[in-house]
C-alpha positions as CSV (number, residue, x, y, z in Angstrom):
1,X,117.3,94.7,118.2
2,X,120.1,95.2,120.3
3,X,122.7,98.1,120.1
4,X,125.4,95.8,118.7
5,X,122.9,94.4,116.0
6,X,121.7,97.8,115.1
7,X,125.3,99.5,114.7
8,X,126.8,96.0,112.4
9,X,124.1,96.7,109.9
10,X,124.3,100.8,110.2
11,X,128.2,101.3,110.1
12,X,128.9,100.0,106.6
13,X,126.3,102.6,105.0
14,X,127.2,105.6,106.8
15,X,130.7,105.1,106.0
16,X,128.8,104.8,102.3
17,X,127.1,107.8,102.7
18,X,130.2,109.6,104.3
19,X,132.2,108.9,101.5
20,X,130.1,110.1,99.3
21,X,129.6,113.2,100.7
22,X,132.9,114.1,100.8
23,X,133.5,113.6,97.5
24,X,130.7,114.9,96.4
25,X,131.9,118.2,98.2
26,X,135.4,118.4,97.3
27,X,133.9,119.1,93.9
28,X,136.8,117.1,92.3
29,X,134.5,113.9,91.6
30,X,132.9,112.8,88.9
31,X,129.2,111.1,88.0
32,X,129.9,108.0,88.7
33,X,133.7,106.3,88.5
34,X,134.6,108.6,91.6
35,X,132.1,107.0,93.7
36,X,133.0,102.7,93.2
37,X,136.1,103.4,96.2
38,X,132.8,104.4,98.0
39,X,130.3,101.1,96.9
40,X,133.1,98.7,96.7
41,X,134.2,99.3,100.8
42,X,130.3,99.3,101.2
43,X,130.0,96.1,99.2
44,X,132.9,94.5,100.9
45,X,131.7,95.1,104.3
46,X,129.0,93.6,104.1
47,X,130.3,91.0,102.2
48,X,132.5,90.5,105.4
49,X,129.0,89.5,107.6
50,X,128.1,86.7,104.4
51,X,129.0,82.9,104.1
52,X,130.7,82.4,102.2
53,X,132.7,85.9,102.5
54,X,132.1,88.0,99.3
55,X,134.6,90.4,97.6
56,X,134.1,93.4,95.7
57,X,136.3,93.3,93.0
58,X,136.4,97.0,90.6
59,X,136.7,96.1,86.7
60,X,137.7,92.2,87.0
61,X,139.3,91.2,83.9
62,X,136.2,90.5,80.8
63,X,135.4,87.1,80.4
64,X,133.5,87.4,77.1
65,X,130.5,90.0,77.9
66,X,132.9,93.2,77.8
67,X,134.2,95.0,81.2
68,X,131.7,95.1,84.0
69,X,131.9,98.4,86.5
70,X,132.7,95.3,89.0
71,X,132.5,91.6,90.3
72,X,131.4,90.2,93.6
73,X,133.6,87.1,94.2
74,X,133.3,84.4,96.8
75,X,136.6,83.8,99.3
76,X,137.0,80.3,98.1
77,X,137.5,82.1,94.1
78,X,140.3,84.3,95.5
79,X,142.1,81.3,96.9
80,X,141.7,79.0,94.4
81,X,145.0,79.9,92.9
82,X,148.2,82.6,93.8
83,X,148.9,83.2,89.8
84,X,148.9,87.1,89.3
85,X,146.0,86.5,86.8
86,X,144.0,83.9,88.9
87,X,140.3,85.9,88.0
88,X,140.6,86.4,84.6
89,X,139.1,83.3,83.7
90,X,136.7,83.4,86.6
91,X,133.2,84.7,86.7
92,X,132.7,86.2,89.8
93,X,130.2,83.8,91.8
94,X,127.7,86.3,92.9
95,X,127.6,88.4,89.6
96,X,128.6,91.3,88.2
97,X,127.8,94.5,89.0
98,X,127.0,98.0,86.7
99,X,127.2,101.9,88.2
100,X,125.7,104.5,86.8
101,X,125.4,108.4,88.1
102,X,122.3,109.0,90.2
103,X,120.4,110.8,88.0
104,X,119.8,107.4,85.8
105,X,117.0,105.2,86.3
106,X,117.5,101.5,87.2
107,X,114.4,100.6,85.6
108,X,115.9,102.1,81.9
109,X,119.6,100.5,82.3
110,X,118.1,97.3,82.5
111,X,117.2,97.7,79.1
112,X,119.9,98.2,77.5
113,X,122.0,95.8,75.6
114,X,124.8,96.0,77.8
115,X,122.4,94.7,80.7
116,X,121.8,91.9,78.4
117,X,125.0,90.7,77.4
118,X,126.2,90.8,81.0
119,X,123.1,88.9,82.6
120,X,123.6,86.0,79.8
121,X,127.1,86.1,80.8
122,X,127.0,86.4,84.5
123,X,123.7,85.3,85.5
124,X,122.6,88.0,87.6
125,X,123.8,91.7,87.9
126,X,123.4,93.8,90.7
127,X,122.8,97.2,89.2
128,X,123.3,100.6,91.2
129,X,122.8,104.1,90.5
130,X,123.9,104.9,94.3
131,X,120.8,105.4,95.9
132,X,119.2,102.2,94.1
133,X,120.4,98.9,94.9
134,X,118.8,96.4,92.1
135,X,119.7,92.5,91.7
136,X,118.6,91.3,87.8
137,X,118.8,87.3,86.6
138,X,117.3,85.2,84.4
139,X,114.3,83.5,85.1
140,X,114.0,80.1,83.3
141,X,112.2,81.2,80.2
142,X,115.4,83.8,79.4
143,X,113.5,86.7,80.8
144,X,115.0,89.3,82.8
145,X,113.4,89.4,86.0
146,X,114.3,91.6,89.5
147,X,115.5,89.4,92.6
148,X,115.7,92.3,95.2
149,X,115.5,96.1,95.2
150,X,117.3,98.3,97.9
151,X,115.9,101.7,97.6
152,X,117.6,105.1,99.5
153,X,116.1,107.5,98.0
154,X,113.2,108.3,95.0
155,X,115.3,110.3,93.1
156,X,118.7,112.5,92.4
157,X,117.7,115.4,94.3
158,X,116.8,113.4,97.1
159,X,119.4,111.4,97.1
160,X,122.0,114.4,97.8
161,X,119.8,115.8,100.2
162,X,119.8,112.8,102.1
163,X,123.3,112.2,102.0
164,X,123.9,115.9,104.0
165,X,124.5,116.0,107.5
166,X,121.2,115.3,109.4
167,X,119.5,114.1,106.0
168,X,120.0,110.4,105.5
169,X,120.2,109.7,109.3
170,X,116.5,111.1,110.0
171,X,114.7,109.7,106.6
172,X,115.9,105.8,106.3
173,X,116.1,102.6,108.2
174,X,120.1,101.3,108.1
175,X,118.6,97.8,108.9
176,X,116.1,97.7,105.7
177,X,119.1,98.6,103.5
178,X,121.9,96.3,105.0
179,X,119.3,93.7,105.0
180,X,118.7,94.3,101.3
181,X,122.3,94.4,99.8
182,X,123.0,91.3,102.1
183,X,120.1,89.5,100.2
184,X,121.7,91.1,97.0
185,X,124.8,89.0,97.3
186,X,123.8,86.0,98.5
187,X,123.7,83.0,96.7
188,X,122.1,83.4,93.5
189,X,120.0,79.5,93.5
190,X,118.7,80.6,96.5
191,X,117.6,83.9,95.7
192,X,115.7,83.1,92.3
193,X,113.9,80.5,94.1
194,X,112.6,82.7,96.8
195,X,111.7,85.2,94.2
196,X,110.6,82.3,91.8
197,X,108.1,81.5,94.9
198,X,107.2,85.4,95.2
199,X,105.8,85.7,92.1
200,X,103.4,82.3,92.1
């Protein structure tokens, strides 16, 4: 891989981890709504490198399932129309997304009923507890299944060590996780049917 490859993927998740450190030390943050300034910069950057371009959009307007933590729109939604209101009857093309602290486990929020209502409403959710990156659809029986699964770190404690200065940098491969969240946005046809073909 060449040096320019390499820093493309890198960049957008140290910024990530950057600005989650800082808030994490200015002791002012909390759980989990401080950080989505943090994941949706991370989510639009890497949106930037997709085709079509994906936006991360914090608390788009509920079409029906209740208020998701966010929506990951295609360009061609956000210039469908110039009406102040223009998303609120969308569904955002690439699914919905829900945050939780870091000391929750991916595995249990998929569970819930919440999870539920917003995969039969947008089709796929990418769930994130910051250090876990997890995209959840439908399979065609109705069943919940997992599409992709980004992984920084095993749990809370070492997630915030990893996010310190000379932590993160020495444990994890920036191209494994910028490879995984792009795969978490792309299409969503395309994914199930790769992960359809996985599981045979």
């Amino acid at each position: 891989m060449t040096g320019a490859s390499h820093n493309t993927l890198m960049n957008p998740v140290e910024a990530y981890l950057e600005q989650v450190r800082a808030i994490r030390l200015s002791g002012a943050g909390v759980p989990e709504t401080s950080y989505y300034p943090a994941l949706s910069n991370l989510f639009d950057e890497v949106g930037k490198t997709l085709n079509p371009k994906v936006r991360c959009i914090i608390h788009p307007a509920s079409v029906g399932a209740g208020l998701p933590d966010g929506g990951l729109f295609t360009a061609d939604q956000l210039r469908r129309t110039a009406e102040p209101d223009a998303l609120t009857t969308q569904v955002p093309a690439r699914g919905a997304i829900e945050v939780k602290p870091p000391d929750a486990s991916v595995d249990e929020i998929v569970k819930t009923p919440q999870l539920s209502r917003y995969l039969d409403r947008y089709r796929q959710v990418l769930v994130t507890n910051l250090r876990d990156f997890a995209l959840f659809g439908r399979d065609a029986d109705g069943n919940t299944v997992e599409f992709e699964w980004g992984l920084l770190a095993a749990d809370e404690r070492l997630f915030w060590q990893e996010v310190e200065p000379q932590g993160f940098y020495a444990m994890t491969p920036f191209e494994t996780l910028a490879y995984e969240l792009n795969r978490l946005t792309e299409d969503e046809a395309m994914v199930a049917e790769e992960a359809a073909e996985a599981h045979q």
